[in-house]
C-alpha positions in Angstrom: -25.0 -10.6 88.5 -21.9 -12.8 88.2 -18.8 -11.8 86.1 -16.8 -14.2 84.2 -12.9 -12.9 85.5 -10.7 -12.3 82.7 -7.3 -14.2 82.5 -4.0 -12.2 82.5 -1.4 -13.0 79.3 0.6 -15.3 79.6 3.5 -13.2 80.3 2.0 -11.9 83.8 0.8 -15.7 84.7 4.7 -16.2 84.5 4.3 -18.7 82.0 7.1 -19.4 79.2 6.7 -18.4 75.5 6.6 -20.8 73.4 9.7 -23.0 71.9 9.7 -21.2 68.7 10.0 -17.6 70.0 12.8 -18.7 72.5 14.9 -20.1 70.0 14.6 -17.2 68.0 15.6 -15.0 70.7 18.7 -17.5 71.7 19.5 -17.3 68.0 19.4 -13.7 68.0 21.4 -13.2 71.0 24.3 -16.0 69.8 24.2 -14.0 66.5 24.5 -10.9 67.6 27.1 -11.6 70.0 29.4 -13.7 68.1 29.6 -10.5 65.6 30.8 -8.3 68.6 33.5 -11.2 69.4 34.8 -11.5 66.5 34.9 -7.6 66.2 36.4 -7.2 69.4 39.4 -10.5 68.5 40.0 -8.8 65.5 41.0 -5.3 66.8 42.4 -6.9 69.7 44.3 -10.0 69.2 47.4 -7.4 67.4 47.7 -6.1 70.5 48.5 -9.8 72.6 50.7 -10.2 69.9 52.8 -7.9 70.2 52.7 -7.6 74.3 53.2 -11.3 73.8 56.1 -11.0 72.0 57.8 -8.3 74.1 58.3 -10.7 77.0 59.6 -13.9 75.0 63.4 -14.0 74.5 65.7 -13.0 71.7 65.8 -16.1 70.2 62.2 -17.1 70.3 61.1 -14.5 68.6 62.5 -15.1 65.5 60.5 -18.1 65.7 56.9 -18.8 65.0 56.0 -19.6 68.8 53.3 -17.1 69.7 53.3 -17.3 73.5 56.9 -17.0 75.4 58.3 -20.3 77.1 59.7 -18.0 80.0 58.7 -14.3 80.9 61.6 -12.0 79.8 60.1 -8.5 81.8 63.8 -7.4 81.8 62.9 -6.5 78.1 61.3 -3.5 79.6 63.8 -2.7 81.7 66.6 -3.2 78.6 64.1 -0.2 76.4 64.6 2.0 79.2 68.2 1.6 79.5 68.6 2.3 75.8 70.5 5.9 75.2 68.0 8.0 75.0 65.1 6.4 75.3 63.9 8.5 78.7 65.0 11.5 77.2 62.1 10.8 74.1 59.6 9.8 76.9 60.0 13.2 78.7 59.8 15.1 75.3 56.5 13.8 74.2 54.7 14.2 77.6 56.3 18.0 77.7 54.7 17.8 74.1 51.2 16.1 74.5 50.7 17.5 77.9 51.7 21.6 77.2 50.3 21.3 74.1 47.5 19.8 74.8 47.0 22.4 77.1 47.8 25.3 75.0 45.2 24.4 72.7 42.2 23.6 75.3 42.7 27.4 76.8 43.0 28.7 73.4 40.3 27.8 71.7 37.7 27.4 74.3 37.1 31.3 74.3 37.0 31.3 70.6 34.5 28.5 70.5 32.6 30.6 73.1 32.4 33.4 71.3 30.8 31.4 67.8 28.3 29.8 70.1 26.7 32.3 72.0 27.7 35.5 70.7 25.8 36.6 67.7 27.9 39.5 66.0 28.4 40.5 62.0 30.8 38.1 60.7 29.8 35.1 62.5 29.2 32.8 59.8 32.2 34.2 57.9 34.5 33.4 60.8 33.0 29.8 61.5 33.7 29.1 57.5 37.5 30.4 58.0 37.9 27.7 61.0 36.0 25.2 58.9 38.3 25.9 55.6 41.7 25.7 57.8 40.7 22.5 58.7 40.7 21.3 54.9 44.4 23.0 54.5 47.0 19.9 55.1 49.6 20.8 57.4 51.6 19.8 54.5 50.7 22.8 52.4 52.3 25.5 54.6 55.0 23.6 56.3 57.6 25.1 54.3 57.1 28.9 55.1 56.1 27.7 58.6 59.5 26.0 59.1 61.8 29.2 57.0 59.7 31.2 59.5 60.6 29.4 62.9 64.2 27.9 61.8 65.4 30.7 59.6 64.2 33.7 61.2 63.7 32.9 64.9 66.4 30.3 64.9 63.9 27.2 66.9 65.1 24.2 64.7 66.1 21.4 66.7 63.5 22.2 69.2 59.8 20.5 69.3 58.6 25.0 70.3 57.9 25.5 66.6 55.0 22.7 67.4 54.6 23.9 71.0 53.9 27.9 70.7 51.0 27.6 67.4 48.9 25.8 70.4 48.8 28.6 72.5 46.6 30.4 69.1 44.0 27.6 68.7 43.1 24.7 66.6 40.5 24.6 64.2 39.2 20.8 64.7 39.1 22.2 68.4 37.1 25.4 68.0 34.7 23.6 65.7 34.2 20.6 68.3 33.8 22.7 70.9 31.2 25.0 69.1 29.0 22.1 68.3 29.0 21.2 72.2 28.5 24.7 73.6 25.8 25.3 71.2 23.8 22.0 73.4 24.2 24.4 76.4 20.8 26.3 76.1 21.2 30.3 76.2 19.1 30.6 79.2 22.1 29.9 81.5 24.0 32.1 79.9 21.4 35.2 79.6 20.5 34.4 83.2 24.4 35.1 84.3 24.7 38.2 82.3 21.0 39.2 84.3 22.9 38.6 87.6 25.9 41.2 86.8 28.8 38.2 85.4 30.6 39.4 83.0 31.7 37.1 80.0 34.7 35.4 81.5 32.6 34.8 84.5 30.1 33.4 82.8 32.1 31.4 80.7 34.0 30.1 83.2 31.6 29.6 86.4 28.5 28.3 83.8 29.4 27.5 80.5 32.8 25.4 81.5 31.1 23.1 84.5 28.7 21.9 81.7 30.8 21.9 79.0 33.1 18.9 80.7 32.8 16.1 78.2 33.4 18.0 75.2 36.4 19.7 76.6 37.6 16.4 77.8 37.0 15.0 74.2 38.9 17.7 72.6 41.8 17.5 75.3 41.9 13.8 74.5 42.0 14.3 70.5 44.9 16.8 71.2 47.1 14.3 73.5 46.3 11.6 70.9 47.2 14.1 68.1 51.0 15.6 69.9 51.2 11.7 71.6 51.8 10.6 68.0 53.0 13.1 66.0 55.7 12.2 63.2 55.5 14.1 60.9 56.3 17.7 63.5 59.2 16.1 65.2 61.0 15.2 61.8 60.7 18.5 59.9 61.8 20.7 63.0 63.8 18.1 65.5 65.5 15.4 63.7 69.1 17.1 63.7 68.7 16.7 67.4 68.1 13.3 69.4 67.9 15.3 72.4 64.6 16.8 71.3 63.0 14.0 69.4 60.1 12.4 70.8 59.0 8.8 71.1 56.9 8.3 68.1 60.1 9.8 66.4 62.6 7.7 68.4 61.0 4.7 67.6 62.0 4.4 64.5 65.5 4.9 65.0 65.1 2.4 67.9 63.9 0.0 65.5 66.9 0.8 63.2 69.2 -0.3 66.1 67.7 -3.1 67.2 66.4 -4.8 63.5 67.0 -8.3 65.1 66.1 -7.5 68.5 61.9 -7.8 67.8 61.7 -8.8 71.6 63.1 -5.6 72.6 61.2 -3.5 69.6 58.0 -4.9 70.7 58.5 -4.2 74.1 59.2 -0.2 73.1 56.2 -0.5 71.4 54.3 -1.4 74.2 55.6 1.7 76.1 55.0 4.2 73.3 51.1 2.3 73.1 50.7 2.2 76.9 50.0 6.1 77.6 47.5 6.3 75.0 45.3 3.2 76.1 45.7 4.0 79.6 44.1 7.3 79.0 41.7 6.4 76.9 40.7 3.5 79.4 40.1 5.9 82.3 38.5 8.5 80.5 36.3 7.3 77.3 33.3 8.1 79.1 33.3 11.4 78.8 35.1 10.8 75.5 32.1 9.4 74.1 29.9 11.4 75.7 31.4 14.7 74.6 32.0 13.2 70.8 27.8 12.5 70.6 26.8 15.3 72.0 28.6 17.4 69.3 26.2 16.2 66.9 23.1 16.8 68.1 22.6 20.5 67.3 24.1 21.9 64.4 
């Protein structure tokens, strides 16, 4: 008895589809691509402006050149020479970088504690974090600041930002909730089975696997203190010695009006810690922003 052998598709033959389907795929791909491009040239091209701009001279600035006919990188140098202009750069790192901080050690245990803890008043206490995060800073800045520059005497200091870190933030506890709540309970009843107490546990289980969203909400924080305005005008602007740079800029800017060589290139240094940052560490960014989501 003979058997008629059957033929493979064309795809394991090796053979190539036909015309039609591969122009619909190149099509596809050019369309699909030349959306992202455009995407990405829009967000980016400001930024080549401006970094083109900071290295083009006084003069051609003013002009409508857009890239420089020499490389001025003493402009750099010039922004850091400017009266206090280092001073501002040393305020918002001790600003981003303790308050950033502050707020990560603060709130994790908090956030622990409305993930995996199941106590009366649970919900109530996750709906008072959710309902401070509606109140606008705006709303209470005016018994905040009688409170720090009246009756502990702070104004002229960025500490009336610095010390409310140290007692959580809402958008913080809530983020990190959502994550921990991924964590499945198993790791953490099998801990308490082995004699760990709750800091243990939190911090030699829950905190290894808890990376990305911690490094998400440490990363909204810097973002948050890295270009705060609105704090260092209400409690440090009778001081130049404590403003910071997002602050200083502006009075930079003031000084320098005709300068946009040199106001460009400050803007470039107030930009660079940011992107730099987010550059090195949007993986877990990402990762810890998604995974907030999935479990409610």
């Amino acid at each position: 008895m003979t058997t008629t052998p059957v033929s493979a598709p064309a795809e394991v033959q090796g053979t190539t589809p036909p015309a039609g389907i591969r122009r619909k795929a190149l099509l596809h791909w050019i369309g699909v691509h030349s959306l992202a491009l455009a995407a990405a040239l829009f967000f980016v091209l400001p930024f080549v402006f401006i970094l083109l701009t900071s290295l083009m001279s006084n003069q051609q600035a003013l002009t409508r050149d857009l890239t420089p006919d020499s490389w001025h990188w003493d402009n750099y140098l010039q922004v850091f020479r400017a009266p206090g202009f280092l001073t501002w750069w040393k305020n918002s790192l001790l600003y981003a970088g303790l308050g950033t901080v502050l707020v990560v050690v603060s709130s994790v245990p908090v956030a622990y504690a409305l993930a995996k803890f199941r106590f009366r008043g649970r919900h109530l206490s996750l709906l008072l974090v959710i309902s401070m995060m509606m109140l606008p800073p705006q709303v209470v800045i005016i018994p905040m600041y009688l409170f720090w520059a009246k009756q502990l005497d702070l104004s002229g200091t960025l500490w009336p930002l610095i010390i409310p870190m140290a007692f959580g933030d809402a958008f913080a506890i809530f983020l990190l909730r959502q994550f921990l709540l991924t964590i499945p309970n198993e790791y953490v009843e099998a801990a308490r089975i082995d004699g760990c107490g709750e800091l243990r546990t939190l911090v030699r289980v829950v905190l290894p696997m808890a990376k990305p969203g911690v490094a998400a909400v440490a990363l909204f924080q810097f973002f948050y203190c890295w270009n705060d305005y609105f704090g260092p005008q209400i409690y440090a602007s009778e001081n130049p010695g404590a403003w910071t740079l997002s602050y200083g800029l502006e009075s930079f800017k003031g000084a320098h009006h005709t300068d946009w060589n040199l106001t460009m290139a400050a803007t470039v240094l107030v930009m660079a810690p940011v992107i730099l940052v987010f550059f090195f560490a949007q993986k877990a960014f990402v990762e810890g922003v998604t995974l907030t989501g999935v479990k409610g």
